[in-house]
N, C-alpha and C positions, 0 to 999 in steps of 0.2 A: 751604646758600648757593646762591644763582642762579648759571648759569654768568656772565651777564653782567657781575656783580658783579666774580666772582673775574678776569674779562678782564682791567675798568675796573681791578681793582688790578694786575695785571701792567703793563696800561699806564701805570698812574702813579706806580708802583714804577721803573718802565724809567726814565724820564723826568728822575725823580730823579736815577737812578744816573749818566746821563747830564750833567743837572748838575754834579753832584759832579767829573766828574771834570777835573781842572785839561786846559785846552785847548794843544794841540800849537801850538806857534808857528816860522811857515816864513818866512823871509824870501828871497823871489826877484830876486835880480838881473840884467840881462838886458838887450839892446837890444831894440828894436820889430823883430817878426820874426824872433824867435828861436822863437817858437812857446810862449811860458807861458800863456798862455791853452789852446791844444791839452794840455800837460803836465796841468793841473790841473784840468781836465774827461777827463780819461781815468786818471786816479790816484785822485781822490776819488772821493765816492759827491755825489748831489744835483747836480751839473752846477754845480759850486762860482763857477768864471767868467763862465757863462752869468746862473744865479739865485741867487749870495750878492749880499748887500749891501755895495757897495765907501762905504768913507767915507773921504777925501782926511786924510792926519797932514801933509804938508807939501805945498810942490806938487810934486813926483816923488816921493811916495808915498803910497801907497791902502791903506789896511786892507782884507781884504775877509773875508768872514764871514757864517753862518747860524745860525737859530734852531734849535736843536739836532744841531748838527753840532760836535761839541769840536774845534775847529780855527778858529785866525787866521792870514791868509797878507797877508804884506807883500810886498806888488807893487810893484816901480821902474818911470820912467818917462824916457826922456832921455838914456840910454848915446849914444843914436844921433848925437846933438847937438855941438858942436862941444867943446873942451879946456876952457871957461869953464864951460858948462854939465855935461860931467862930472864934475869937481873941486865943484860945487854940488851934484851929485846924492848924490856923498860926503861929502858934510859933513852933510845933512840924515841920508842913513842912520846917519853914528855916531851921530849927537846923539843919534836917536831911539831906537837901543840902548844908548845911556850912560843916557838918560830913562826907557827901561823898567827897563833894573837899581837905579836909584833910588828907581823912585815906586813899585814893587809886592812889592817883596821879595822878586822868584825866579818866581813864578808868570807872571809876565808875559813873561819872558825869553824872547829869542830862542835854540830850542831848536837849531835848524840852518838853515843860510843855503846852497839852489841857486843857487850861480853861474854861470846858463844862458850857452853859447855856441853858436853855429850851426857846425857840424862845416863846412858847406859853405864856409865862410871858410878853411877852416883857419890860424887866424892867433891867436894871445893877445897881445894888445895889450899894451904895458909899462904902462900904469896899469894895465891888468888885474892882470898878473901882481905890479904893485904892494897892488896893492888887495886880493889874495885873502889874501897872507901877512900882511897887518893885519887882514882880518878873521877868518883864524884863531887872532887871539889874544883875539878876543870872543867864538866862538862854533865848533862843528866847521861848514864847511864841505866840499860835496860839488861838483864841478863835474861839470855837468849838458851834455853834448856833443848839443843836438836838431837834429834830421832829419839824422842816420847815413845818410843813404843810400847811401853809399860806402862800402862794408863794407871794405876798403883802406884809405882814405883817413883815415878816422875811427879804425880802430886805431893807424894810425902816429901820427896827432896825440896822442892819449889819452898813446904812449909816450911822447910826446915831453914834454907835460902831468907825466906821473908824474914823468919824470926830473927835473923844475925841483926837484923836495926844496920844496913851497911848504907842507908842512905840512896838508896838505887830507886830508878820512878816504879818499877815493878821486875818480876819472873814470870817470863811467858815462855809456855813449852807446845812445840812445836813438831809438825813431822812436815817435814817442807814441801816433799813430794809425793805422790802417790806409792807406793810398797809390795812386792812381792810376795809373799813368803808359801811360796809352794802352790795350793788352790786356795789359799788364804789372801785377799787382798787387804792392805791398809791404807785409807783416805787420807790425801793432804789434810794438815790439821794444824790451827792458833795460827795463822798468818795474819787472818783478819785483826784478829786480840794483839799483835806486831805492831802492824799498821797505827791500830787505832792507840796503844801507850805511846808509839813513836809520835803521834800528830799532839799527842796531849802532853808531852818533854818538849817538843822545841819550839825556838821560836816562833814567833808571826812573820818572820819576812823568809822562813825558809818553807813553811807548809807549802805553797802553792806549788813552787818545786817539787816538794816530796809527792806533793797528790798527782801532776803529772805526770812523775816519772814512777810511778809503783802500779802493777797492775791488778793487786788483788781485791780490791774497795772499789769498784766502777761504780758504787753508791756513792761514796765520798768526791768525786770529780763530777757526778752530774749534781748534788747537794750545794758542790763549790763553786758551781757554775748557774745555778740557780741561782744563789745569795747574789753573785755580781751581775748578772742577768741586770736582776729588780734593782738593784741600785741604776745599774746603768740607764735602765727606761726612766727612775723618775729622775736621774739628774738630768737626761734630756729633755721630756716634757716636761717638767716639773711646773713651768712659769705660766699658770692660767690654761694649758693646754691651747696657747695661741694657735688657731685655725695659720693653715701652711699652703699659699699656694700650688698650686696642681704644677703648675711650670716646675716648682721646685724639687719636685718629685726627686729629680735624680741627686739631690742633699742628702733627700731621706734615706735612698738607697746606701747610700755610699755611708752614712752614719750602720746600717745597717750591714753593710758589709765588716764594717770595721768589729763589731758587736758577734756577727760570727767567728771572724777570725780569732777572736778572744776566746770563744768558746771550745774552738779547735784546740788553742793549746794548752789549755785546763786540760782538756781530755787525752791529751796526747798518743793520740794516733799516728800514726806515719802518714806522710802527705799526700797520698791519691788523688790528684788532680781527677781520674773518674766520678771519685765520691763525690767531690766537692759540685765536678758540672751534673749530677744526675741531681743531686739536693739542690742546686739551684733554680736547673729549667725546672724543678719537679714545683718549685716555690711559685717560681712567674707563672707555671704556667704554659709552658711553652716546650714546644719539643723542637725548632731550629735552632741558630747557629748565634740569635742578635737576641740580648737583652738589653734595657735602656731603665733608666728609673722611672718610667712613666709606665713600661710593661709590667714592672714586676708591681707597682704600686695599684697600680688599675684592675693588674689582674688577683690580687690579695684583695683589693676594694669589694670583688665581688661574692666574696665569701663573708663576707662582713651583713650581717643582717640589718638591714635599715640603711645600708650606705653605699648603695649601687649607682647611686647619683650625686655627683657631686653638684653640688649649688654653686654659682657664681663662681665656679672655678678654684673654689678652696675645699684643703681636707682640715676639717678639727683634729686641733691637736690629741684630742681623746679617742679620735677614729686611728689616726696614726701611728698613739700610742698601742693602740690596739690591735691592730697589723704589727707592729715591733716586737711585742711581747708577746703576741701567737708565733711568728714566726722564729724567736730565740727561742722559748720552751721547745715548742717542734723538734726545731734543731738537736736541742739538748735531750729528748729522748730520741733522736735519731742517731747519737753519738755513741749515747749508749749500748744500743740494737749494734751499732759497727764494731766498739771495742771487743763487747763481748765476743765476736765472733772473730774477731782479729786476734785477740789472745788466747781465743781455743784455737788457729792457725786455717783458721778461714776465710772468707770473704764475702760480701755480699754483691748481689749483680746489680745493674743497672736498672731493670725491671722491677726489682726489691726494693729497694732504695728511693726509685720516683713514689711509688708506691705506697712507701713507709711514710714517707714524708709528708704527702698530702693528705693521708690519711690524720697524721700528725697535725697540724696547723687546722685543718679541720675540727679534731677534737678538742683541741687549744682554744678555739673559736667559740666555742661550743661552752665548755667551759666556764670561757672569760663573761660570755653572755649569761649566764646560769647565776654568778658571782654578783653582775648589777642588781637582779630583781629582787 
């Protein structure tokens, strides 16, 4: 099989899976100047406010959304406005969440709703504090406290927040982006603390989406990708660890392709088909143009201690397993090593990458062998 091949099916294996999976739905509440647009280009990945596509559901609110990003954020518009126009701006938000739980069946539903307020006010308005305890009964609600920059000031409101008993999963305060202020710098700050109450309010069928598409926890996407990792290996070996003829090698590959692919869109990177061929040949082995399942199997075989010869033409399923699951962990710290550096707006080269990689399945090797004795 060409390497190119086997790329083009990782990439459209990913892509897939990425379809597949039902999309995390946020709904952001907020005045003009609270900073949501800052929040949601520093949480996602793709510059979601800058370049998703906003399309208007009423007029104070905008769907907004991308082409392979598993994620819809419902952006309000109008808080700022006078007592007419807020009570307007709430009636189009229920409707629109009465109208999702109708017209799609669950999948569409708003999964958690950011009730952005500007710490710097310190003030929760009484429709506010009207309006969050009714929408906790549609949805978990998180109030989202941005530009903390009074590290004082923004804890006491938060207490002050908690103690209303409104029902909400928590108050997390936030400075979204990095801060100026003259030679004075201020560090992004609670995004993580975001993440993590947002993963522990919604659903089971929307995390995988969220952890995808959000780019501040690159712990929490190689964590999620480890946990399906281990499932995946033993639902495959599981049965006795049946030794697997050598001919069949190119089974094993292609189970193993599929198992990366997986991996990728956990991690949700953008597609480089570079990355993808320098972490592959770097796997086999191989710095030409052909890989086949028998290359990539034969040449992981020999990194495998005790298993540089195959007996009558079979691999034990435990040798197998054992190649599978050095070569997904690998991976999965080599995903890591890319995000990181894709979402500081970098990139890693081809030399780096073969490099990292083998280095990777190596130490995995190493490891997995350390873990028998």
């Amino acid at each position: 099989m060409d390497i190119l091949n086997v790329v083009k099916e990782v990439v459209n294996l990913t892509e897939e899976e990425i379809k597949k999976m039902d999309p995390i739905n946020i709904m952001l509440i907020g005045k003009t100047g609270t900073g949501k647009s800052t929040l949601i280009n520093n949480i996602f990945r793709e510059n979601l406010a800058r370049t998703g596509v906003g399309r208007p559901i009423t007029k104070h609110l905008k769907k907004l959304s991308k082409v392979g990003v598993p994620i819809n954020l419902y952006d309000t518009r109008g808080l700022e406005l006078d007592n007419e126009v807020q009570q307007e701006v709430r009636r189009e938000i229920e409707q629109e969440m009465e109208r999702l739980k109708e017209t799609y069946g669950g999948r569409d539903d708003i999964h958690v709703v950011w009730f952005c307020i500007n710490a710097a006010t310190n003030r929760l308005e009484k429709f506010e504090e009207e309006w969050i305890r009714e929408l906790t009964e549609e949805a978990p609600v998180i109030v989202v406290l941005t530009q903390s920059f009074d590290k004082k000031g923004s804890a006491m409101f938060k207490d002050y927040i908690e103690g209303l008993s409104l029902g909400i999963e928590g108050v997390q305060r936030v400075i979204a982006a990095p801060y100026d202020f003259g030679d004075f710098k201020v560090p992004a700050f609670g995004l993580e603390g975001l993440v993590e109450k947002t993963l522990k309010a919604i659903p089971e069928n929307a995390e995988k989406a969220f952890i995808n598409a959000q780019k501040v926890d690159i712990g929490k996407k190689a964590e999620y990708a480890r946990k399906w990792t281990r499932g995946f290996i033993a639902e495959t070996f599981m049965v006795g660890f049946t030794p697997i003829p050598f001919a069949d090698a190119p089974i094993l590959a292609s189970s193993q392709v599929a198992m990366i692919a997986k991996i990728t869109s956990i991690f949700g990177i953008s597609m480089d088909k570079a990355v993808i061929t320098s972490v592959l040949s770097s796997a086999a082995g191989i710095s030409g143009a052909v890989i086949t399942g028998r290359t990539l199997v034969s040449n992981l075989l020999k990194l495998v201690p005790g298993a540089g010869t195959i007996v009558g033409g079979l691999i034990s399923g435990g040798t197998a397993a054992l190649i599978t699951t050095a070569l997904g962990f690998a991976y999965i710290e080599v995903m890591v090593k890319v995000a990181e550096r894709e979402y500081q707006g970098g990139k890693m080269g081809d030399t780096e990458l073969t490099k990292l990689m083998r280095s990777e399945i190596e130490k995995q090797l190493k490891l997995l062998k350390e873990r028998k004795k």
